[in-house]
The first five atom37 places (N, CA, C, CB, O) and aatype in JSON, in Angstrom:
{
  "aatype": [20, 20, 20, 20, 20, 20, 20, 20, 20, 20, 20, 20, 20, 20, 20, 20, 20, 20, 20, 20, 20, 20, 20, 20, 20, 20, 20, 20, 20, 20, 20, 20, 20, 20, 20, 20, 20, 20, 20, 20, 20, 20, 20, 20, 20, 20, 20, 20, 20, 20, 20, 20, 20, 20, 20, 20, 20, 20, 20, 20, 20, 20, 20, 20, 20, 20, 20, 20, 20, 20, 20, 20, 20, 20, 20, 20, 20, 20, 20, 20, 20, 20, 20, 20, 20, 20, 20, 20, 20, 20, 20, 20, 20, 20, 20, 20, 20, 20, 20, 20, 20, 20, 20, 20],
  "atom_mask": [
    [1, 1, 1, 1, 1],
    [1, 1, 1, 1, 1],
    [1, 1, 1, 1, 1],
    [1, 1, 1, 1, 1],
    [1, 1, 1, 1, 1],
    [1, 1, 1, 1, 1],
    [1, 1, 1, 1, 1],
    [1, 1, 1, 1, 1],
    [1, 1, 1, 1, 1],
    [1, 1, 1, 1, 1],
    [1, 1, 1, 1, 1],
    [1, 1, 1, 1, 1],
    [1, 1, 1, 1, 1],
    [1, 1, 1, 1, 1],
    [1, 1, 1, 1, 1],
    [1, 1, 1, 1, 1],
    [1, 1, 1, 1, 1],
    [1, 1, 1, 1, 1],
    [1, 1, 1, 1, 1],
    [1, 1, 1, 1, 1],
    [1, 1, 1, 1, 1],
    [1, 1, 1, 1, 1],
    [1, 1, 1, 1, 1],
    [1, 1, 1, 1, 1],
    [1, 1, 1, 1, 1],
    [1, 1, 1, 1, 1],
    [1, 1, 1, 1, 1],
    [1, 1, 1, 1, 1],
    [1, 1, 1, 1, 1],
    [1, 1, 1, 1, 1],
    [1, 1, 1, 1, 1],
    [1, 1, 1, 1, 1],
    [1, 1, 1, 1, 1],
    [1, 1, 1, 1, 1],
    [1, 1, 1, 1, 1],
    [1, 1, 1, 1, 1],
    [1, 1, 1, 1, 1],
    [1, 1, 1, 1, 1],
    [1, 1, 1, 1, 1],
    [1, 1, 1, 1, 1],
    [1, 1, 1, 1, 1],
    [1, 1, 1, 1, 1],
    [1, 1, 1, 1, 1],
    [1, 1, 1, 1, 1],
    [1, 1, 1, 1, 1],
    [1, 1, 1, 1, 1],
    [1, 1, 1, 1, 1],
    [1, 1, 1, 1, 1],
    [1, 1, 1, 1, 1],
    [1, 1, 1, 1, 1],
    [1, 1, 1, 1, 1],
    [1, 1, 1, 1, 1],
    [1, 1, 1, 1, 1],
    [1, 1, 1, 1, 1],
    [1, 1, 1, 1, 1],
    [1, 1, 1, 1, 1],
    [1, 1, 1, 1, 1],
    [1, 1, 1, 1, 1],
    [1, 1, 1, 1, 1],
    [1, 1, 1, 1, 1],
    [1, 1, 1, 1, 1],
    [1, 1, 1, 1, 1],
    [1, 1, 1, 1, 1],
    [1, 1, 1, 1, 1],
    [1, 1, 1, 1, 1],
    [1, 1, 1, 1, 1],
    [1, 1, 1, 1, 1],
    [1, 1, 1, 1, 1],
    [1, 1, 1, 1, 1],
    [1, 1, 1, 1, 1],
    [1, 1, 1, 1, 1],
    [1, 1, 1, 1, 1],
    [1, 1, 1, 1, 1],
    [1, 1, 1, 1, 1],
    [1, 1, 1, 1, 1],
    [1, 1, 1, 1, 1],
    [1, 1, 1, 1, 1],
    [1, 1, 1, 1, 1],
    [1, 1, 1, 1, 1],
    [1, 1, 1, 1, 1],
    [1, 1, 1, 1, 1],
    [1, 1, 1, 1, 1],
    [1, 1, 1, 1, 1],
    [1, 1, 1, 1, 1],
    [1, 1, 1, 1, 1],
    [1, 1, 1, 1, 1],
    [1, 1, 1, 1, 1],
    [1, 1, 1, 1, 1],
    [1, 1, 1, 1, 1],
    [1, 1, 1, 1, 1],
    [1, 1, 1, 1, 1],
    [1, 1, 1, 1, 1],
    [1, 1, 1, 1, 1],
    [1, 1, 1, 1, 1],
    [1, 1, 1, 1, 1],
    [1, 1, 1, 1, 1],
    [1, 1, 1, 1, 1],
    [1, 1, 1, 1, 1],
    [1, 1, 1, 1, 1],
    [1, 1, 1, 1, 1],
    [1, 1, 1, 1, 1],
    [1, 1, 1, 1, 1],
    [1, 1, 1, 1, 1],
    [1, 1, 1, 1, 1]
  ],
  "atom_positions": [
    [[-30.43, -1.08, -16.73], [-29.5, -2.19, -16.62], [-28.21, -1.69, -15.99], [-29.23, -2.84, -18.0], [-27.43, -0.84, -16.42]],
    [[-28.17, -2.42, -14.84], [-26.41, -1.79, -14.17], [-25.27, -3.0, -15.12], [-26.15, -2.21, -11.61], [-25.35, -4.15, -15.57]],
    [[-24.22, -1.84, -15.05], [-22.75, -2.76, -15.23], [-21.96, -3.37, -14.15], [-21.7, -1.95, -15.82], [-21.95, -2.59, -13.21]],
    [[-21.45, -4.18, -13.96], [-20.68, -4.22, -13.15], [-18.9, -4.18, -13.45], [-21.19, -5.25, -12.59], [-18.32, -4.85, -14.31]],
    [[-18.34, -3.32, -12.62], [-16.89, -3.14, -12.87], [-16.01, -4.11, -13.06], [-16.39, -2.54, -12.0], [-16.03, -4.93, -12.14]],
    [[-15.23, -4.33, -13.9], [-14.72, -5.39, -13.94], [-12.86, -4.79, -13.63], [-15.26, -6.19, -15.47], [-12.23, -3.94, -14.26]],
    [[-12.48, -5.57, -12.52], [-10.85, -5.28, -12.86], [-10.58, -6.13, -13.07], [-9.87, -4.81, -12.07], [-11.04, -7.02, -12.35]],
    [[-9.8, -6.49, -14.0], [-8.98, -7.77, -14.48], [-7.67, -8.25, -13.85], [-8.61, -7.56, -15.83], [-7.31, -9.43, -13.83]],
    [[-6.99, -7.2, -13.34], [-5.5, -7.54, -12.71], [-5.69, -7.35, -10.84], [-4.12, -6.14, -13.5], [-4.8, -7.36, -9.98]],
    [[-7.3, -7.18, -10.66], [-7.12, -7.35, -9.28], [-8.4, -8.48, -8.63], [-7.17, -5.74, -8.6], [-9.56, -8.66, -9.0]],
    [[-7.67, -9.04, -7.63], [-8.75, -10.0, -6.43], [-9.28, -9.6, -5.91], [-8.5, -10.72, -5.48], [-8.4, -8.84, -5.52]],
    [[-10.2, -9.25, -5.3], [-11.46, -8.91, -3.91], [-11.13, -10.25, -3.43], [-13.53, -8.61, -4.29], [-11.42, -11.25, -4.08]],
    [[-10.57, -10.29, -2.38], [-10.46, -11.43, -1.17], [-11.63, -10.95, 0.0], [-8.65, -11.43, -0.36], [-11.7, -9.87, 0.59]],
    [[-12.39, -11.95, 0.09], [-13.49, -11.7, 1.23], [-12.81, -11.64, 2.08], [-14.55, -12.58, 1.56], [-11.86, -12.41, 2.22]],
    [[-13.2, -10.4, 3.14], [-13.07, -10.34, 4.26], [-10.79, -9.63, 4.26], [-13.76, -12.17, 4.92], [-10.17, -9.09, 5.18]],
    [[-10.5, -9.86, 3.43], [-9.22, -9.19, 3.34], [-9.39, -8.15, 2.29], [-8.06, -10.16, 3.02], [-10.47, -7.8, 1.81]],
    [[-7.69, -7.48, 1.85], [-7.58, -6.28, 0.7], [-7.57, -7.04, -0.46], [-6.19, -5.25, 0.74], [-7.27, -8.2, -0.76]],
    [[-8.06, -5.9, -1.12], [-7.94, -6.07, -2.8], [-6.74, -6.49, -3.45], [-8.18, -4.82, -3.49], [-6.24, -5.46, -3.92]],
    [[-6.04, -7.44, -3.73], [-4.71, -7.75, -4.55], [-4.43, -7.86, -5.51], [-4.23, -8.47, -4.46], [-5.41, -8.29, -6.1]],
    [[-3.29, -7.7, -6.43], [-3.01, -7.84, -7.74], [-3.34, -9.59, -7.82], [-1.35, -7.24, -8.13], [-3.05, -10.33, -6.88]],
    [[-3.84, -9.98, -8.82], [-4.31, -11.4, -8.95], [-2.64, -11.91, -9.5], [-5.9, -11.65, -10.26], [-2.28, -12.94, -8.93]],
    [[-1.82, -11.45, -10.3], [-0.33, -12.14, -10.65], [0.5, -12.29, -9.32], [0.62, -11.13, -11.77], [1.18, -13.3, -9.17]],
    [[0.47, -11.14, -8.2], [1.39, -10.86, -7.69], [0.56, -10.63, -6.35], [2.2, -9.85, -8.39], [0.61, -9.49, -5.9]],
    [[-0.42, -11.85, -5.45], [-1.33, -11.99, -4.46], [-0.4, -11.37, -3.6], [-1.93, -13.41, -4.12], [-0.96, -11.3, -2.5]],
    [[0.79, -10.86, -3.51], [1.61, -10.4, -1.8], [1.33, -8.71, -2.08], [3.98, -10.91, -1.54], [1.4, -7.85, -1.21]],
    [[1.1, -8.55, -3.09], [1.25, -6.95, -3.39], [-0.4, -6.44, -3.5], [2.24, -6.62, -5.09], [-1.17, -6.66, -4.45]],
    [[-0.67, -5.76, -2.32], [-2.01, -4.89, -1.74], [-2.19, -3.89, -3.03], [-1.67, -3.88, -0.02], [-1.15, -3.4, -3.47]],
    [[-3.2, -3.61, -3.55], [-3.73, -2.33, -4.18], [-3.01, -0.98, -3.06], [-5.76, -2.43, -4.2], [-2.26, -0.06, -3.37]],
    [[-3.73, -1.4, -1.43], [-3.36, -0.1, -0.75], [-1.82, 0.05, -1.07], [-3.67, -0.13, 0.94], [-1.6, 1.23, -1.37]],
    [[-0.88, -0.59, -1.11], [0.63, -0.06, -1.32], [0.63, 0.39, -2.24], [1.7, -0.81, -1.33], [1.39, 1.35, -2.1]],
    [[0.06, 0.36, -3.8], [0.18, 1.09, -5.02], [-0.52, 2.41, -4.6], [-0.5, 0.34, -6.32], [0.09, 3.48, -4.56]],
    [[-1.7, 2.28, -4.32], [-2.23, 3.5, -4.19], [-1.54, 4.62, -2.76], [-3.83, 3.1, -4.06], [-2.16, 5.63, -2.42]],
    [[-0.45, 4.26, -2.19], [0.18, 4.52, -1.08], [1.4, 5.15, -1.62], [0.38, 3.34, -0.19], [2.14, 5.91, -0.99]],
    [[1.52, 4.84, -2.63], [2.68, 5.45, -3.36], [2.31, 6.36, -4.05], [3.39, 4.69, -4.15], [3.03, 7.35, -4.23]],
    [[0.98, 6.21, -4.65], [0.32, 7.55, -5.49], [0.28, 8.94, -4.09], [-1.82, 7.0, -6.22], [0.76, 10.07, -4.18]],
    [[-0.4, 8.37, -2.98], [-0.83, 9.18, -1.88], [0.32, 9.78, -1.25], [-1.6, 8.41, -0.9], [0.25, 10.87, -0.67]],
    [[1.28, 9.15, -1.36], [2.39, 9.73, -0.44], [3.62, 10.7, -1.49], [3.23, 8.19, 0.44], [4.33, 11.6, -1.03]],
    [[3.63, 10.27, -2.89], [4.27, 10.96, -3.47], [3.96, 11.29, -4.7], [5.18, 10.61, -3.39], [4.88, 11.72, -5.38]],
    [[2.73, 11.19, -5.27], [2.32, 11.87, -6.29], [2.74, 10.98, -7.19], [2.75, 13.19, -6.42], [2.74, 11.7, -8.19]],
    [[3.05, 10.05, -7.51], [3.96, 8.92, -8.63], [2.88, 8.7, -9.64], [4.54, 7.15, -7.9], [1.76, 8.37, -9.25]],
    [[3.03, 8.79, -10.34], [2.02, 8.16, -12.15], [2.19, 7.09, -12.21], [2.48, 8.59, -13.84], [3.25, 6.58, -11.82]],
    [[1.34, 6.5, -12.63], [1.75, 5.2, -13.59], [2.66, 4.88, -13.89], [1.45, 5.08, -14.6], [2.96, 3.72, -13.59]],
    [[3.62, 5.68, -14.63], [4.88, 5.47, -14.97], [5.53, 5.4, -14.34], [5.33, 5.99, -15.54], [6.21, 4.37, -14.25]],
    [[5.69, 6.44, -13.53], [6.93, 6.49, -12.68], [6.59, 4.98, -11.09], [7.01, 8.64, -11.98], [7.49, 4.35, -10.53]],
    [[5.01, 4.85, -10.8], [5.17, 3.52, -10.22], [5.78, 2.48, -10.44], [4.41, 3.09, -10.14], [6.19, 1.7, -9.59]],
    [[5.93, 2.35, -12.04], [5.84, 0.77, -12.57], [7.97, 1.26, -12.64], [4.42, 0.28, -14.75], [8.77, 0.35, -12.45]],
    [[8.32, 2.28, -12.84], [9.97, 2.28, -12.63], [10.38, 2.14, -11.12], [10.66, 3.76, -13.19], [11.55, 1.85, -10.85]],
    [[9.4, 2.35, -10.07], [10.11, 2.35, -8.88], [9.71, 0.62, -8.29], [9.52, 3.81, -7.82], [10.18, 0.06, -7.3]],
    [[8.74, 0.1, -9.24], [8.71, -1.14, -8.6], [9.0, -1.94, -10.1], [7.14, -1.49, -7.66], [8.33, -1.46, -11.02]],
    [[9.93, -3.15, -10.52], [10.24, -3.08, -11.84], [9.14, -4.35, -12.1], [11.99, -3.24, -12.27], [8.95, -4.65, -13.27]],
    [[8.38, -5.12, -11.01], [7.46, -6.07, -11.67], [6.13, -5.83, -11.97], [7.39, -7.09, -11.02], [5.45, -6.69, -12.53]],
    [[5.74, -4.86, -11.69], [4.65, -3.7, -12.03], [4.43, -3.63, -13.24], [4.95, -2.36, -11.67], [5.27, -3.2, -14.02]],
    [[3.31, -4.02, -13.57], [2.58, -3.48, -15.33], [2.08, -2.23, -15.21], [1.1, -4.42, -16.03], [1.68, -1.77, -14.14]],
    [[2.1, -1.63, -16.31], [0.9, -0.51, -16.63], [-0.35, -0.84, -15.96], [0.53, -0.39, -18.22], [-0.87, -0.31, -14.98]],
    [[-0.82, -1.99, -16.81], [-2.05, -2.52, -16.56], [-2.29, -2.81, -15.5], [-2.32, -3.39, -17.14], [-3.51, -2.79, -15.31]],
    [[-1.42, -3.23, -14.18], [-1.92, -3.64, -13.0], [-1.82, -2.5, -12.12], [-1.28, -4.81, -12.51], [-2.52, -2.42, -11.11]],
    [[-0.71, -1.33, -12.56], [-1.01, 0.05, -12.15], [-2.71, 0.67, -12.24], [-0.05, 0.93, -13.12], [-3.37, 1.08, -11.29]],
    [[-3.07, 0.61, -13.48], [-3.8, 1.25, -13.84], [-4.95, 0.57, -12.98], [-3.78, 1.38, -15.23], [-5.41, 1.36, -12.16]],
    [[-5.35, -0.29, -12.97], [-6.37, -1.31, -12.68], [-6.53, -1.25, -11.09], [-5.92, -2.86, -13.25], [-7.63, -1.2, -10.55]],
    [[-5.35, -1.25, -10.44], [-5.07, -0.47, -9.21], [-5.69, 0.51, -8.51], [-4.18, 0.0, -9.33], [-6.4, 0.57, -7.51]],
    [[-5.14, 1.45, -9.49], [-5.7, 3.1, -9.15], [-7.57, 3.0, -9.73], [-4.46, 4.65, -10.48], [-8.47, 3.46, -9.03]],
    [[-7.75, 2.53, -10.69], [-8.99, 2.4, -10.98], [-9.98, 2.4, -10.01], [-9.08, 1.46, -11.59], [-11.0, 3.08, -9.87]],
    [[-9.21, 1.03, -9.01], [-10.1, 0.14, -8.55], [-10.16, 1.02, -6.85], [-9.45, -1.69, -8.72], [-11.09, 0.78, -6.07]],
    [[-9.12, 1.94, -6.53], [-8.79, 2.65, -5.41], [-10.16, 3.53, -5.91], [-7.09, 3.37, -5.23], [-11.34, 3.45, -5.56]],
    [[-9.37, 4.53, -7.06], [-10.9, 5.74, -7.59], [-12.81, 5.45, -7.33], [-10.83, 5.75, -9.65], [-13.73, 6.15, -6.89]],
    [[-12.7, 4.22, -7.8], [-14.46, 3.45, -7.18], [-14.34, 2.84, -6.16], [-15.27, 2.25, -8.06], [-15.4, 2.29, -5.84]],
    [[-13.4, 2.66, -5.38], [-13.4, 2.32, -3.51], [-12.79, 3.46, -2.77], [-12.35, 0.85, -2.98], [-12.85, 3.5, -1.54]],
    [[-12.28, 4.27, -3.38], [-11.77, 5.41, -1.87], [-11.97, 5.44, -0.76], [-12.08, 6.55, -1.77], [-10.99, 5.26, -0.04]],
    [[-13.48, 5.71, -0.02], [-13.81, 5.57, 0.69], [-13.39, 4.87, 1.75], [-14.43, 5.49, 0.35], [-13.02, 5.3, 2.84]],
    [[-13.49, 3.62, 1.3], [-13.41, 2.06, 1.89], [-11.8, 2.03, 2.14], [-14.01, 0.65, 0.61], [-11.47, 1.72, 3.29]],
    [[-11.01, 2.26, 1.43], [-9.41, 2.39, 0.84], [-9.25, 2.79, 2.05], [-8.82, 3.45, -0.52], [-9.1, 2.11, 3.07]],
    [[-9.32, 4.52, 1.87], [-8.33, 5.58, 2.95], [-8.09, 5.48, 3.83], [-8.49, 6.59, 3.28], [-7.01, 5.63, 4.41]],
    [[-10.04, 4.94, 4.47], [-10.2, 3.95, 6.05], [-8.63, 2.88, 5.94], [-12.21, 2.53, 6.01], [-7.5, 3.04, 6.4]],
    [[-9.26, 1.77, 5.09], [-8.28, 0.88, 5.72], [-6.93, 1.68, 5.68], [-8.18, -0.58, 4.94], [-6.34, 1.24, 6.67]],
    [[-6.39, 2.3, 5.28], [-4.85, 2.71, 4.91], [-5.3, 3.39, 6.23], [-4.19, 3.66, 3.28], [-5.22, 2.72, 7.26]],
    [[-5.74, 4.57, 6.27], [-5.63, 5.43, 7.83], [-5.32, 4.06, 9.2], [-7.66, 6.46, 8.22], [-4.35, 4.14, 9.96]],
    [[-6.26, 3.0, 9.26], [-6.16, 2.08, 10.17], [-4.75, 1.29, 10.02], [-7.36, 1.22, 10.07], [-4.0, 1.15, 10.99]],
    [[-4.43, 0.78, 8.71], [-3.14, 0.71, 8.66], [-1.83, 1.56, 9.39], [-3.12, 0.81, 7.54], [-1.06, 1.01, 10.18]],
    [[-1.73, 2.91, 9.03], [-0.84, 3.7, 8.98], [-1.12, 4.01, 10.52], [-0.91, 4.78, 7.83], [-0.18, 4.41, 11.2]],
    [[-2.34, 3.83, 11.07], [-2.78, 4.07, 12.78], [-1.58, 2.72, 13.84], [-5.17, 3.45, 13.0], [-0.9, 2.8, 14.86]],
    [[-1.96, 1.49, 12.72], [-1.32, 0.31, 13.57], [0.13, 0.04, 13.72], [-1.76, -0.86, 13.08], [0.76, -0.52, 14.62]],
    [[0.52, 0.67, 12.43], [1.92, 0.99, 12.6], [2.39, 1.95, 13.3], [2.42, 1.16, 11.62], [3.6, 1.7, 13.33]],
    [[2.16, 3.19, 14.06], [2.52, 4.11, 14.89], [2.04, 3.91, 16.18], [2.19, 5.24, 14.45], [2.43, 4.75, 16.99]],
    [[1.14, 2.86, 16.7], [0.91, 1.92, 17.78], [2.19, 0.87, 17.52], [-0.71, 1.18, 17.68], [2.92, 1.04, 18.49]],
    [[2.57, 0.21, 16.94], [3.6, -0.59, 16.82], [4.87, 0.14, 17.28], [3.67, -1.08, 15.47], [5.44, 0.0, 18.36]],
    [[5.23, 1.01, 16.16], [6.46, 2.01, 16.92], [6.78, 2.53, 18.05], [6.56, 2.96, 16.56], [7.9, 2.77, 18.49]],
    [[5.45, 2.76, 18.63], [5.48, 3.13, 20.19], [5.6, 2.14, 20.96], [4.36, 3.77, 20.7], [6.08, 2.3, 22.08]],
    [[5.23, 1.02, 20.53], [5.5, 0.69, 21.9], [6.84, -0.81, 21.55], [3.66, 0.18, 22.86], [7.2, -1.63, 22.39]],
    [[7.24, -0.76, 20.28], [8.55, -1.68, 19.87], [9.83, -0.95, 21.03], [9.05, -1.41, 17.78], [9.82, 0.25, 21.3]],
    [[11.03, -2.05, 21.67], [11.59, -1.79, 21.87], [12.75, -0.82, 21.33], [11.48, -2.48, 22.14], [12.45, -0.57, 20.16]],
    [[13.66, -0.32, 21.59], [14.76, 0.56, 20.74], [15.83, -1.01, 20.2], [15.86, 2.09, 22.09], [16.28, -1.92, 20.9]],
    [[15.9, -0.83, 19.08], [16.84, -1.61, 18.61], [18.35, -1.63, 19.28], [16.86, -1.25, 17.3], [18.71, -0.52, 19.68]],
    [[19.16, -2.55, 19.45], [20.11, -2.92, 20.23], [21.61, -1.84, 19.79], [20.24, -4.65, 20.01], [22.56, -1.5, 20.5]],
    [[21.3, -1.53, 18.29], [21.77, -0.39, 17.91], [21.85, 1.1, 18.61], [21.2, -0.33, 16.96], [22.74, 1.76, 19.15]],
    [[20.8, 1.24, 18.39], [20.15, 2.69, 18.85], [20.38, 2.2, 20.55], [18.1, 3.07, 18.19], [21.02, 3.2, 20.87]],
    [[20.33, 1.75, 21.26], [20.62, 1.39, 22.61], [21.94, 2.03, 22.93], [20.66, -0.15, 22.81], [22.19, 3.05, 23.59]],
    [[22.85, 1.01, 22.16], [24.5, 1.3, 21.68], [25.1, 2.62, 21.62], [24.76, 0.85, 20.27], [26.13, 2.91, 22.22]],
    [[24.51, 3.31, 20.98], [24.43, 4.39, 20.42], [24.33, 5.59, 21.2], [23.55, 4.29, 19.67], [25.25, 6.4, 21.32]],
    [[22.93, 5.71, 21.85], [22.99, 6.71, 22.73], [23.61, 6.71, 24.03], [21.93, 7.02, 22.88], [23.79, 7.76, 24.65]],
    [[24.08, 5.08, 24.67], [25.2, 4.89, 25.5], [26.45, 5.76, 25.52], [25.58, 3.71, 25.24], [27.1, 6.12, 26.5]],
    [[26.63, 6.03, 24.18], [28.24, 6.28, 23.76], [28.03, 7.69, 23.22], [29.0, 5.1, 22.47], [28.82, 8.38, 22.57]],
    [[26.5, 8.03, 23.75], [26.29, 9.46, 23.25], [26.38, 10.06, 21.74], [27.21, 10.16, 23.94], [26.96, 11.08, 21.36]],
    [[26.01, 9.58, 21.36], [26.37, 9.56, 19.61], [24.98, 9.81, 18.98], [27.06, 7.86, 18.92], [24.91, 10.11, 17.79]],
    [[23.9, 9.7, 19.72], [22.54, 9.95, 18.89], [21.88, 11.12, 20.44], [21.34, 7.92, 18.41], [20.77, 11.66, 20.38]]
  ]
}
């Protein structure tokens, strides 16, 4: 007899990412992006974001631990589309300013 996993604080949206079911704007990949990029616990997630449960931490990372795979892809393709974006975004009107006047 198989089980099937149950997360309680997250959505499987067909065809999109996994989301916190309270808080549908907030991706699993950004929690687990914060684990990946700086080592953050549970704890220390749920202090750097203050609407964050334990439970939707935990349920999070859970749900990353039995999808990795699937996860890293999308985050690598993520983190790919944003450094295609940067390249080819204009320089902000700032930074324009700026190195005009020789300052950067």
């Amino acid at each position: 007899m198989s089980l099937a996993t149950i997360y309680p604080h997250i959505e499987e949206v067909p065809g999109g990412p996994a989301r916190l079911r309270r808080s549908p704007r907030i991706r699993v990949a950004q929690i687990v992006m914060d684990y990946l990029a700086h080592g953050w616990s549970v704890e220390e997630m749920c202090r750097h974001h203050a609407t964050l449960t334990p439970a939707e931490a935990h349920s999070a990372m859970a749900y990353y631990f039995d999808h990795q795979s699937t996860m890293d892809a999308d985050i690598r393709h993520e983190l790919e589309q944003v450094d295609r974006d940067r390249a080819t975004a204009p320089l902000s009107p700032f930074l324009v300013r700026m190195r005009a006047q020789g300052k950067l």
